[in-house]
VMD Tcl script that builds the backbone (N, CA, C; Angstrom):
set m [mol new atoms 327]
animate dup $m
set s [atomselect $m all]
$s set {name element resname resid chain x y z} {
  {N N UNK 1 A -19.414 -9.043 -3.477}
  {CA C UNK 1 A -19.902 -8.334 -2.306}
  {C C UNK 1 A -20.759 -7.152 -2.736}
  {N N UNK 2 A -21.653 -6.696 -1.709}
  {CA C UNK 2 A -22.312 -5.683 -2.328}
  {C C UNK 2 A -22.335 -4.679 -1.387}
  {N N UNK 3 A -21.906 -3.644 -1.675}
  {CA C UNK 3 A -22.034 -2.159 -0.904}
  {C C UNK 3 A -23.407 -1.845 -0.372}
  {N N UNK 4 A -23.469 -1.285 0.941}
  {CA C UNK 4 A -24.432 -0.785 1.638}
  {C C UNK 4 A -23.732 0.514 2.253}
  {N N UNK 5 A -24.501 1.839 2.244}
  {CA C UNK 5 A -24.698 2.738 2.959}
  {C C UNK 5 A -24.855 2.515 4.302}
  {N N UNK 6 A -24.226 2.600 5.551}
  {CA C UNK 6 A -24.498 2.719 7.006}
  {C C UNK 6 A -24.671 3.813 7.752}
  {N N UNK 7 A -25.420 4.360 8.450}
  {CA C UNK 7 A -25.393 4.884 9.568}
  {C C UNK 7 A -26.224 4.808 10.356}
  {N N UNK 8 A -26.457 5.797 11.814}
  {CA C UNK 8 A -27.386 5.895 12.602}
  {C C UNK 8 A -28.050 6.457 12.574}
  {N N UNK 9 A -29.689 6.593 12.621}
  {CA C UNK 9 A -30.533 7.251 12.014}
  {C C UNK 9 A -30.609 8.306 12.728}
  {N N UNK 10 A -29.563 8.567 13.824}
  {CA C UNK 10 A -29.414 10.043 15.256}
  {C C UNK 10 A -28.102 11.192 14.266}
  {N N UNK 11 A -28.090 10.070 13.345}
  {CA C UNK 11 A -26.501 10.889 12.919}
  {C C UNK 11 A -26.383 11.339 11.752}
  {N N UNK 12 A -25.510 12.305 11.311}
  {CA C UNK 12 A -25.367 12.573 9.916}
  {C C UNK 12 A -24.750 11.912 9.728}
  {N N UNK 13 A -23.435 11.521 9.956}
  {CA C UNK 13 A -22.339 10.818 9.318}
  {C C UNK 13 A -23.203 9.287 8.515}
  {N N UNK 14 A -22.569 8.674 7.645}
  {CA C UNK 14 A -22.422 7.613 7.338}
  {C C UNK 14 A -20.710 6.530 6.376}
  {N N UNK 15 A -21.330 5.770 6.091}
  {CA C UNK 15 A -19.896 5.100 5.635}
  {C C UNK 15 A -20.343 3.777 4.772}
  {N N UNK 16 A -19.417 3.187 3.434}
  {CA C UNK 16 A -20.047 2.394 3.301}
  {C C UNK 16 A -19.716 0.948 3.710}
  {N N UNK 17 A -20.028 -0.167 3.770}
  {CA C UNK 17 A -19.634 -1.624 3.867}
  {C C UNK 17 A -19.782 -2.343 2.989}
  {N N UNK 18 A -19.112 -3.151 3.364}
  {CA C UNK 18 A -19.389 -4.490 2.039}
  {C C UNK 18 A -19.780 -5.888 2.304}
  {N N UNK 19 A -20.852 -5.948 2.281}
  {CA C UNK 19 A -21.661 -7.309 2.879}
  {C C UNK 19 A -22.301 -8.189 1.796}
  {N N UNK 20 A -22.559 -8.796 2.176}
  {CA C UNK 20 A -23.746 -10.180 1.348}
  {C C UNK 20 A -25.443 -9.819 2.048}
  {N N UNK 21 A -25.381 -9.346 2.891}
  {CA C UNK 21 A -26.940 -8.653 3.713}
  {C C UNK 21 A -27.097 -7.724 4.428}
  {N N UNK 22 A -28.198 -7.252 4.627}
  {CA C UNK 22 A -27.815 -5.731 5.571}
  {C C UNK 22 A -27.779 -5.759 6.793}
  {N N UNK 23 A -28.425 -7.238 7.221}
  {CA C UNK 23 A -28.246 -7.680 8.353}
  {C C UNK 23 A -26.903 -7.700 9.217}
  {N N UNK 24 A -26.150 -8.501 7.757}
  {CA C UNK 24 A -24.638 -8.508 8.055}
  {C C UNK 24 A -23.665 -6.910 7.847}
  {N N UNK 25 A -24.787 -6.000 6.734}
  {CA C UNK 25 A -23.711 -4.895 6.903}
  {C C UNK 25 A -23.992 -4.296 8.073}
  {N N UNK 26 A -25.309 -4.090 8.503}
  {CA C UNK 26 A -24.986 -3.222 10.239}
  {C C UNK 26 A -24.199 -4.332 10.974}
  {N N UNK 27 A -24.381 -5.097 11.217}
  {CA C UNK 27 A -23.030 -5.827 12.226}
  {C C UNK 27 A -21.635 -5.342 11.972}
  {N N UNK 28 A -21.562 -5.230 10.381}
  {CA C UNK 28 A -20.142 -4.447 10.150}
  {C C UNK 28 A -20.230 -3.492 10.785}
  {N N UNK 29 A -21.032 -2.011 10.516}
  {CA C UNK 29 A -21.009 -0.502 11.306}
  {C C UNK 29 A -20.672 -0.613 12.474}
  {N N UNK 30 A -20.831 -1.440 13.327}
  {CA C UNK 30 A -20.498 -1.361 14.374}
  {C C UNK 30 A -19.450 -1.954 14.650}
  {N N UNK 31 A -18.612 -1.912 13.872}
  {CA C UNK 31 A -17.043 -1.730 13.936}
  {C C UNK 31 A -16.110 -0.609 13.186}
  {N N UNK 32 A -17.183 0.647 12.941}
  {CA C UNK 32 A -16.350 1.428 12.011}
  {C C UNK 32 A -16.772 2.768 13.043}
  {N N UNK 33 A -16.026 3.536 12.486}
  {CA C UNK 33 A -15.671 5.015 13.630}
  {C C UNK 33 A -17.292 5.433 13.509}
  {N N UNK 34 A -18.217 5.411 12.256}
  {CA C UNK 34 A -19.152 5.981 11.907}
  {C C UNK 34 A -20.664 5.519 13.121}
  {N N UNK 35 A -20.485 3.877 13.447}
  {CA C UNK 35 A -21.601 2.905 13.923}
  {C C UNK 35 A -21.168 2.760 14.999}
  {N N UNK 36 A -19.480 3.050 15.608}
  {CA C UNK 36 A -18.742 2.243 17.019}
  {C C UNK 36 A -19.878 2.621 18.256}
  {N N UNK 37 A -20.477 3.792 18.359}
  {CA C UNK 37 A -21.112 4.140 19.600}
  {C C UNK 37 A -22.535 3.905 19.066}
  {N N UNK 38 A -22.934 3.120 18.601}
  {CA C UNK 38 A -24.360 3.202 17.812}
  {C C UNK 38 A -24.745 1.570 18.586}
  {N N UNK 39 A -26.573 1.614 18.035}
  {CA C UNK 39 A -26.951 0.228 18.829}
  {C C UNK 39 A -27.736 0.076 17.842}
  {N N UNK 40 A -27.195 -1.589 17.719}
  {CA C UNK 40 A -27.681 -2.282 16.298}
  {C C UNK 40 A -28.802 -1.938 15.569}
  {N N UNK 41 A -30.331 -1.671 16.310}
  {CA C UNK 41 A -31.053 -1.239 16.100}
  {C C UNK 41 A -31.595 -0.007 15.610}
  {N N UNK 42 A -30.354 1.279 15.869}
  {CA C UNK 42 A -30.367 2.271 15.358}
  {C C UNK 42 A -29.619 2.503 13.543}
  {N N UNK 43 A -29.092 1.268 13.855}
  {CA C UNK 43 A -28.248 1.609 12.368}
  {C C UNK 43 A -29.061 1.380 11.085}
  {N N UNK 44 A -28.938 2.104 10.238}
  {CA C UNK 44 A -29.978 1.903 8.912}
  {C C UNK 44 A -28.604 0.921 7.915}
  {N N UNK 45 A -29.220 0.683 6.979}
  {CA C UNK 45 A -28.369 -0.459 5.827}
  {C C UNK 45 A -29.219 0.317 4.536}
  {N N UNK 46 A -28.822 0.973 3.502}
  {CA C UNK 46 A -29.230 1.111 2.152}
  {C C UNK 46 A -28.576 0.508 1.116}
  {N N UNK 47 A -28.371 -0.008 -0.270}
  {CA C UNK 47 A -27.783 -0.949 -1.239}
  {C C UNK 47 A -27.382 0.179 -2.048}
  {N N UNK 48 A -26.393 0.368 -2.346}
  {CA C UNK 48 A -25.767 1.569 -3.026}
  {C C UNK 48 A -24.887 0.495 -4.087}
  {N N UNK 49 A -25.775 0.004 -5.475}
  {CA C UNK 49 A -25.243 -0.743 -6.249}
  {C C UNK 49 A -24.013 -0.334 -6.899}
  {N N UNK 50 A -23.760 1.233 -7.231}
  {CA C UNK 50 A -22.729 1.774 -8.339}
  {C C UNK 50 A -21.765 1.498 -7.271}
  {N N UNK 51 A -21.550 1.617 -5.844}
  {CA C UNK 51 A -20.451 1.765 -5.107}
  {C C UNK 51 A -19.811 -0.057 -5.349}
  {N N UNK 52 A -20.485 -1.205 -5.627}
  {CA C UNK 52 A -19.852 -2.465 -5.706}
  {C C UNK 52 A -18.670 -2.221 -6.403}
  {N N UNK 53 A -18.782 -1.805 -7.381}
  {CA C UNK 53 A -16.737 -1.797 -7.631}
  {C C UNK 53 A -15.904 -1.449 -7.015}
  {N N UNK 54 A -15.989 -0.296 -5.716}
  {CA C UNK 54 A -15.462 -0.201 -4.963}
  {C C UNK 54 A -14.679 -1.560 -3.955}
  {N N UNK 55 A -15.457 -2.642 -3.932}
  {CA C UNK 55 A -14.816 -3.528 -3.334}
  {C C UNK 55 A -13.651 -4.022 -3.586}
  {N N UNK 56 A -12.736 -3.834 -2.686}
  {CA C UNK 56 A -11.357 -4.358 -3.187}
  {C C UNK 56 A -10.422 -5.358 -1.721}
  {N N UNK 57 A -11.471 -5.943 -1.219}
  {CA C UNK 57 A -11.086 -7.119 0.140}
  {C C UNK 57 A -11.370 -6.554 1.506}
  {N N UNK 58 A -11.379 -5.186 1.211}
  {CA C UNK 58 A -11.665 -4.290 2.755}
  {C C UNK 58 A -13.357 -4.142 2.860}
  {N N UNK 59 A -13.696 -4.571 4.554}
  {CA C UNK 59 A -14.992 -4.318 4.323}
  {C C UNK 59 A -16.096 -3.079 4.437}
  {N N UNK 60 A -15.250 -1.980 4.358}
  {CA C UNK 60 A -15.284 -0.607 4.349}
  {C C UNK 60 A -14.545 -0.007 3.449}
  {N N UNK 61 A -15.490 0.636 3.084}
  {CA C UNK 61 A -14.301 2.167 1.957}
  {C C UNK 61 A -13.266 3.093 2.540}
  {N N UNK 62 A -12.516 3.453 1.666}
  {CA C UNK 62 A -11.447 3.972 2.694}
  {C C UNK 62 A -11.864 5.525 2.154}
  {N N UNK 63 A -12.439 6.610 2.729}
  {CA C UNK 63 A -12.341 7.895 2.334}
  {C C UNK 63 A -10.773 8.387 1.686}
  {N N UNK 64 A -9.683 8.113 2.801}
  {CA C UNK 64 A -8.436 8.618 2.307}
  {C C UNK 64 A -7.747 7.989 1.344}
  {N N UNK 65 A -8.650 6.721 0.571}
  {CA C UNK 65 A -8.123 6.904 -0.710}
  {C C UNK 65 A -8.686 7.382 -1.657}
  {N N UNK 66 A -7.654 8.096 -2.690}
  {CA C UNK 66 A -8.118 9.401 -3.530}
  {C C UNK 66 A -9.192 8.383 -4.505}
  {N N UNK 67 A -9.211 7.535 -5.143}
  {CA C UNK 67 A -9.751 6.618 -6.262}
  {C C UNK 67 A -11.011 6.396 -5.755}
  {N N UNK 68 A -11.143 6.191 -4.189}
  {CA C UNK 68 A -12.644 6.009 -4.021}
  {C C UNK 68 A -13.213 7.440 -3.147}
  {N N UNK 69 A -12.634 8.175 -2.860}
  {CA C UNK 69 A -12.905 9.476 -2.820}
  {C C UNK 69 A -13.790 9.817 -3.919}
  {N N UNK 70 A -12.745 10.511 -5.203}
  {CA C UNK 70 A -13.425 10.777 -6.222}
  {C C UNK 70 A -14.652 10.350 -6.268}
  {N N UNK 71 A -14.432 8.814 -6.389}
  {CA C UNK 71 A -15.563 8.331 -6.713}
  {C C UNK 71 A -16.899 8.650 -5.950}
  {N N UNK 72 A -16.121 8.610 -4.609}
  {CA C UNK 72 A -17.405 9.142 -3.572}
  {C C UNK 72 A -18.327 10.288 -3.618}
  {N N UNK 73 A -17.514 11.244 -4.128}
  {CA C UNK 73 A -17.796 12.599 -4.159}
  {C C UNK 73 A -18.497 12.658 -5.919}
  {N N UNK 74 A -18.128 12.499 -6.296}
  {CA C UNK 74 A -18.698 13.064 -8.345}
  {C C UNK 74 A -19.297 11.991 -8.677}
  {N N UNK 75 A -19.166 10.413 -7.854}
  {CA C UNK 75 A -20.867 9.781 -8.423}
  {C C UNK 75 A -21.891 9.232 -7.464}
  {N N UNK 76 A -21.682 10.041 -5.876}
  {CA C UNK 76 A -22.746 9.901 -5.623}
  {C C UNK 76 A -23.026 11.078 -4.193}
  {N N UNK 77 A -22.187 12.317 -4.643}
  {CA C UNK 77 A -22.791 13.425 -4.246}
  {C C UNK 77 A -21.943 13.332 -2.685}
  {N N UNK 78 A -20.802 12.643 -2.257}
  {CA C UNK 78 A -20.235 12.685 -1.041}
  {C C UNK 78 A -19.581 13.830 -0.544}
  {N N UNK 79 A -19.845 14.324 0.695}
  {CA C UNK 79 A -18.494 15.708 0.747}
  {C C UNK 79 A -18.172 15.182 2.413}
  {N N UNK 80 A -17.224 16.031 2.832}
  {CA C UNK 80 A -16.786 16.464 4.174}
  {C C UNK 80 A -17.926 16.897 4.804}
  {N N UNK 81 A -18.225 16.750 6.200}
  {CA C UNK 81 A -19.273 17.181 6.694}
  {C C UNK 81 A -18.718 18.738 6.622}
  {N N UNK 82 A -17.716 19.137 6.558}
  {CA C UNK 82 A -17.322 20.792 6.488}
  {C C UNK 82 A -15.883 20.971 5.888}
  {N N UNK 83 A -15.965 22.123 5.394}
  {CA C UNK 83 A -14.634 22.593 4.813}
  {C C UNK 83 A -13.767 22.388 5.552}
  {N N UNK 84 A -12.291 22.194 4.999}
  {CA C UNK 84 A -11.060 22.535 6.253}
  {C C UNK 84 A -10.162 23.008 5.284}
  {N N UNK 85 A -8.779 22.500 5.949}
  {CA C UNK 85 A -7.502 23.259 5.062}
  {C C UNK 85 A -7.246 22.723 3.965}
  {N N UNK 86 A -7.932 21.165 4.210}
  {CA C UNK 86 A -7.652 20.175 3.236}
  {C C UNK 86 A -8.236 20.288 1.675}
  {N N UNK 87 A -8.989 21.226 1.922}
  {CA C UNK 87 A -10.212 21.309 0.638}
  {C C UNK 87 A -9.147 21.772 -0.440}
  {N N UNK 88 A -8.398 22.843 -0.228}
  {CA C UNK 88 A -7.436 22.773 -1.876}
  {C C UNK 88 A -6.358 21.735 -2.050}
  {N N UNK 89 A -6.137 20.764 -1.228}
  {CA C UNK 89 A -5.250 19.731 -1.993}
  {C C UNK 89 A -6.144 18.564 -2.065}
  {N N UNK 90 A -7.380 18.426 -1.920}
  {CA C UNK 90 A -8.555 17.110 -2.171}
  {C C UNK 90 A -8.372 16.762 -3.760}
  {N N UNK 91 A -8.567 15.694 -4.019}
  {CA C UNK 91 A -8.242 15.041 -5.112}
  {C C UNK 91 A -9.841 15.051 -5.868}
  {N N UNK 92 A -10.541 15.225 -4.988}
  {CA C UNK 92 A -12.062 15.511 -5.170}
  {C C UNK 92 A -13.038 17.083 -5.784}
  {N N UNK 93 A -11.974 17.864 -5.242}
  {CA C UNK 93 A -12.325 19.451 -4.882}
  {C C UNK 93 A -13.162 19.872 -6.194}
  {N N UNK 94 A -13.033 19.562 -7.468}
  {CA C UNK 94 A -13.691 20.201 -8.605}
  {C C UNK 94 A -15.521 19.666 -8.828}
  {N N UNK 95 A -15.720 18.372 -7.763}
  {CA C UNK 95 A -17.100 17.890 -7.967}
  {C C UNK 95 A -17.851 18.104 -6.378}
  {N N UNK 96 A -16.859 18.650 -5.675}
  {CA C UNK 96 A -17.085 18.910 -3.834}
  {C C UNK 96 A -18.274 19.914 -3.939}
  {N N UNK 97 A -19.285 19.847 -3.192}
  {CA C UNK 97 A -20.351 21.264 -3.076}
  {C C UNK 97 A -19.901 22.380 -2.113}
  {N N UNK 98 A -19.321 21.739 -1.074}
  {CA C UNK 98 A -18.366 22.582 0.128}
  {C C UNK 98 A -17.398 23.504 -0.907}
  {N N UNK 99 A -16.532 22.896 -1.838}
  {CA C UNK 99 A -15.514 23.580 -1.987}
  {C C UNK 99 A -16.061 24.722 -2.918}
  {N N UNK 100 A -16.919 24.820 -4.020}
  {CA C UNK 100 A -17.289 25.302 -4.799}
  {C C UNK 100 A -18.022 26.507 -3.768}
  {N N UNK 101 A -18.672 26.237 -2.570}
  {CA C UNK 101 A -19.307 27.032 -1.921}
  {C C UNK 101 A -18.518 28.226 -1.421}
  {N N UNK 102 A -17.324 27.388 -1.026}
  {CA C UNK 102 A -15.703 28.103 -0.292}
  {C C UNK 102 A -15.448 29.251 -1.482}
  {N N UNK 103 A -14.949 28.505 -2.613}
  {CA C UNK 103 A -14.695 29.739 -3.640}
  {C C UNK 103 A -15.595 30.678 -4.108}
  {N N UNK 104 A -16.623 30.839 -4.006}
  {CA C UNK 104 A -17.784 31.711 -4.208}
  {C C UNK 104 A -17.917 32.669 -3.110}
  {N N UNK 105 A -17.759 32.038 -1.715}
  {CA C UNK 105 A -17.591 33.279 -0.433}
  {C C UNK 105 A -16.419 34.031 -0.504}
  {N N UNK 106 A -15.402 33.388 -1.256}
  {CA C UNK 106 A -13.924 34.049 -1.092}
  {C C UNK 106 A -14.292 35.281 -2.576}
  {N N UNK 107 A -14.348 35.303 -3.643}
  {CA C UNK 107 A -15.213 35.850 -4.534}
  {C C UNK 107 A -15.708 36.788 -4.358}
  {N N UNK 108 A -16.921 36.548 -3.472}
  {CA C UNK 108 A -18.253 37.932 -2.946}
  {C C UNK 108 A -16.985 38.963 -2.065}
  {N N UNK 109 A -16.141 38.543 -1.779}
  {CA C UNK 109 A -15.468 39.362 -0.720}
  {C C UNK 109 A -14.528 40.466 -1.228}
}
mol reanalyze $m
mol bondsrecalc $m
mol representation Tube
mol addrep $m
């Protein structure tokens, strides 16, 4: 299977899928929290080759697991759209740009 980047080109968010075409990965998005209110036509498909190992039978990545977290975040630049409480127990936090940003305001203060 091969990983694609999804979202709507109205939106920041995105997410990835795991398809055989991009045809077929926006049909996926629009079953994930990221594409659910989106129209087929709005959804973009990009090939995000390093993410294929990620595939493990699900046709979406799971953010809340820590293994593809990491991965999300330190090899290909993923964060939280914003800080929360969660940022010091993230399994991610040392490659996060949010969090590094967090400890630098706490710092200046």
């Amino acid at each position: 299977m091969k990983a694609w980047k999804v979202f709507d080109k109205f939106s920041d968010y995105s997410t990835i899928v795991f398809a055989l075409t991009a045809s077929k990965a926006k049909a996926l998005a629009l079953n994930t929290d990221t594409c659910e209110d989106s129209n087929f036509i709005d959804i973009r498909a990009r090939r995000i080759p390093k993410a294929d190992k990620l595939y493990h039978g699900n046709y979406e990545i799971d953010w809340d697991n820590d293994t593809e977290r990491l991965f999300l975040v330190k090899e290909l630049g993923w964060s939280c759209y914003d800080t929360s409480f969660e940022c010091d127990t993230c399994c991610a936090k040392e490659y996060c740009q949010y969090f590094d940003d967090k400890e630098n305001e706490e710092e200046d203060r």
